[in-house]
DRENPA-3360 file (N, C-alpha, C; in nm, 2 decimals, always signed):
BEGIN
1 = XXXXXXXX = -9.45/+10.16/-1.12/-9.36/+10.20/-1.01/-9.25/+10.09/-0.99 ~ -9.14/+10.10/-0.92/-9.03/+10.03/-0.96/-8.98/+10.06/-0.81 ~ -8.94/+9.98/-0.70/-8.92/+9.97/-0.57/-8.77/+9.85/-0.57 ~ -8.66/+9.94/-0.53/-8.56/+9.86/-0.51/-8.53/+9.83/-0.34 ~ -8.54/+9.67/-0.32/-8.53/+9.64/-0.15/-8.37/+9.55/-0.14 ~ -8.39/+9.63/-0.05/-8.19/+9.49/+0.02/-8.26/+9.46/+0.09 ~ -8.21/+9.33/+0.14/-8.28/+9.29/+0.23/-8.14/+9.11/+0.23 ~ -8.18/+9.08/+0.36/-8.13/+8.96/+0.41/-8.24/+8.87/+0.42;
9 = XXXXXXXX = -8.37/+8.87/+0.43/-8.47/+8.80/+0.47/-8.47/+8.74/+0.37 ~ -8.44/+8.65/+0.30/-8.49/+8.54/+0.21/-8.62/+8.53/+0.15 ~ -8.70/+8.49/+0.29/-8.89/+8.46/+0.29/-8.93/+8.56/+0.23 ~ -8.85/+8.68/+0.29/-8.95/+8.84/+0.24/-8.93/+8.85/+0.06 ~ -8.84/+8.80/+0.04/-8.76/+8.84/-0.13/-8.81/+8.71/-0.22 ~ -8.88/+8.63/-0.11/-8.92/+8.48/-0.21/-9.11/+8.53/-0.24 ~ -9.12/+8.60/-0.14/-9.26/+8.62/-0.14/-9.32/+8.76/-0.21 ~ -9.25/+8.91/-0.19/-9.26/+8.99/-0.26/-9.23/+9.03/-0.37;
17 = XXXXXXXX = -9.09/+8.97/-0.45/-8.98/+9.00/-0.53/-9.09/+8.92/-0.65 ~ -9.08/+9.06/-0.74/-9.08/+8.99/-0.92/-8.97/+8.92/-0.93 ~ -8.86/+8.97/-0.93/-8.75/+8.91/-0.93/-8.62/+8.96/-0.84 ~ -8.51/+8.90/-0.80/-8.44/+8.87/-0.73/-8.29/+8.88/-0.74 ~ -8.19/+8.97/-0.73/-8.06/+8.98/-0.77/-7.96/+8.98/-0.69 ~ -7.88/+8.87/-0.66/-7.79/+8.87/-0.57/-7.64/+8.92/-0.63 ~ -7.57/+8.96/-0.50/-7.46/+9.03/-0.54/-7.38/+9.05/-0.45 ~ -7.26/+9.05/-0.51/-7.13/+8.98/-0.40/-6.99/+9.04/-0.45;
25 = XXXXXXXX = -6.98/+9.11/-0.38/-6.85/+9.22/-0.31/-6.89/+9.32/-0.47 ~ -7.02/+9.36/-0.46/-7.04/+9.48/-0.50/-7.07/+9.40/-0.73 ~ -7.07/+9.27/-0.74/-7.06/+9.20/-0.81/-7.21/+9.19/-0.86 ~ -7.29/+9.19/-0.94/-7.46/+9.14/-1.00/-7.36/+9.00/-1.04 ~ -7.40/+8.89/-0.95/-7.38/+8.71/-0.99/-7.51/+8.69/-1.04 ~ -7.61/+8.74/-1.02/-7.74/+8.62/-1.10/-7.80/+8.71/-1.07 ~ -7.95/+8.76/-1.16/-8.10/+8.83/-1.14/-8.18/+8.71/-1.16 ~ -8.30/+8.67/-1.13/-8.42/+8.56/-1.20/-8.56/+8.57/-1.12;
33 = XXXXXXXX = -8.68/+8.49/-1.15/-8.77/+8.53/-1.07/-8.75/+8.46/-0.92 ~ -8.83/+8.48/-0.84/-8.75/+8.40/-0.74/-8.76/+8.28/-0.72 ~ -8.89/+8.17/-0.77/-8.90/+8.03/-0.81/-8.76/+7.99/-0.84 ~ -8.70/+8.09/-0.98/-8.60/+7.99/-1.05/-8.50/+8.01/-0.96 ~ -8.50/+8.14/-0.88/-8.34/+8.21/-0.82/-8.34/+8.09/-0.70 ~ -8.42/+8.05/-0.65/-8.43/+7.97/-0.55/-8.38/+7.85/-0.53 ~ -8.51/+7.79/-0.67/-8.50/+7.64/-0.68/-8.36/+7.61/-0.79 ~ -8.35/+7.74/-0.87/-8.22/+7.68/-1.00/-8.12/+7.75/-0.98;
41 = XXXXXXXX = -8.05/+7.78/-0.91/-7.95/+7.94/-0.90/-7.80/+7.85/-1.01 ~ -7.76/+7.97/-1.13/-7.70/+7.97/-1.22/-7.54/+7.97/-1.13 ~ -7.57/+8.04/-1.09/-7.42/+8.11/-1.04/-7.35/+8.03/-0.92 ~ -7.25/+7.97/-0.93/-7.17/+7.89/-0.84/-7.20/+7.97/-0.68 ~ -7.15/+8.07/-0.70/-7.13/+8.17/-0.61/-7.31/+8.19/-0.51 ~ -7.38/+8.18/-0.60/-7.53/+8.19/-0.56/-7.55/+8.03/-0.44 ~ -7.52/+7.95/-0.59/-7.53/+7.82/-0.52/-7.45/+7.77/-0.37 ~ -7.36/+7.82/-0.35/-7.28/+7.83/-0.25/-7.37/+7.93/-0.10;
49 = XXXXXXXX = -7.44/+8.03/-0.11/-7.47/+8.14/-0.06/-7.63/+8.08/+0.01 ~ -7.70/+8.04/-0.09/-7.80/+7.95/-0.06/-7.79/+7.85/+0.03 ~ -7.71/+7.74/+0.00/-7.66/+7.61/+0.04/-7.66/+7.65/+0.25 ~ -7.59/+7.79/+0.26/-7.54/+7.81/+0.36/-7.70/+7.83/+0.46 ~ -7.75/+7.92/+0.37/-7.90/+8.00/+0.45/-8.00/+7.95/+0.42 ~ -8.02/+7.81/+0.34/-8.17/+7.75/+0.38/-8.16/+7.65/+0.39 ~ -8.25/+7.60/+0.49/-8.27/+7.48/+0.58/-8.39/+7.40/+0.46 ~ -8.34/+7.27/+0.43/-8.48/+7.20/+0.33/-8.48/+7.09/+0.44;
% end
């Protein structure tokens, strides 16, 4: 079975998600598990997006 979620919640997409796809003004910028989407995000645009919404 195959369950597609939007979501804003971060925690919820770091904890349930096989994997993780952000996307920006209708754009797929990065898919990955959420470990790597987290700790290594490829995409400038990711890295920027992150930067804003979590607190380390």
């Amino acid at each position: 079975m195959t369950m597609i979620v939007v979501t804003h919640e971060m925690g919820f997409a770091r904890e349930v998600a096989h994997r993780v796809a952000f996307m920006d003004f209708g754009e797929l910028m990065e898919i990955a598990p959420p470990q790597e989407f987290f700790a290594h995000p490829k995409s400038e645009r990711t890295k920027l997006f992150l930067s804003k919404i979590l607190t380390h």
